[in-house]
Residue, then its C-alpha position, 0 to 999 in steps of 0.5 A: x500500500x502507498x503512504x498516506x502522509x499528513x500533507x495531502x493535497x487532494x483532487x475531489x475525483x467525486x461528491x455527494x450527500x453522503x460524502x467525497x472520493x478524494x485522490x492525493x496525487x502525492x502519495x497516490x492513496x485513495x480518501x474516502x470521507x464519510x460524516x463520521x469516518x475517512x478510509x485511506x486506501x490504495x487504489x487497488x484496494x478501494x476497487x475491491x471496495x467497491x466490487x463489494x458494495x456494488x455486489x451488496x447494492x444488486x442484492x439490496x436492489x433485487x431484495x426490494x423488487x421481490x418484496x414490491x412484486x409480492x406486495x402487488x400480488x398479495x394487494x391484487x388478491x383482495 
């Protein structure tokens, strides 16, 4: 992994309501700032985070399909 050092001078690679994606072009590590919590990653390790949470998301998503499908089916019933 890269190092992380104290004087990072970052580029805002992305930003949203629930935080930033920062990249230090220093010492190449990834900044993933949230309210309550910033994780530095190497960029190889960020892309591996975010495999998982795109996973997560896709099962997240298909979960609440299935319920609004058997929501509609159990109203149609009635």
């Amino acid at each position: 992994m890269t190092a992380s050092h104290s004087s990072c001078n970052c580029i805002v690679l992305a930003s949203g309501p629930v935080g930033q994606v920062l990249a230090c072009p220093e010492c190449g590590t990834l900044h993933l700032h949230l309210p309550q919590v910033t994780l530095r990653l190497a960029p190889d390790r960020f892309s591996e985070l975010s495999v998982i949470v795109a996973k997560a998301q896709r099962l997240l998503d298909d979960a609440r399909a299935q319920l609004v499908a058997k929501q509609a089916g159990t109203r149609s019933l009635h």
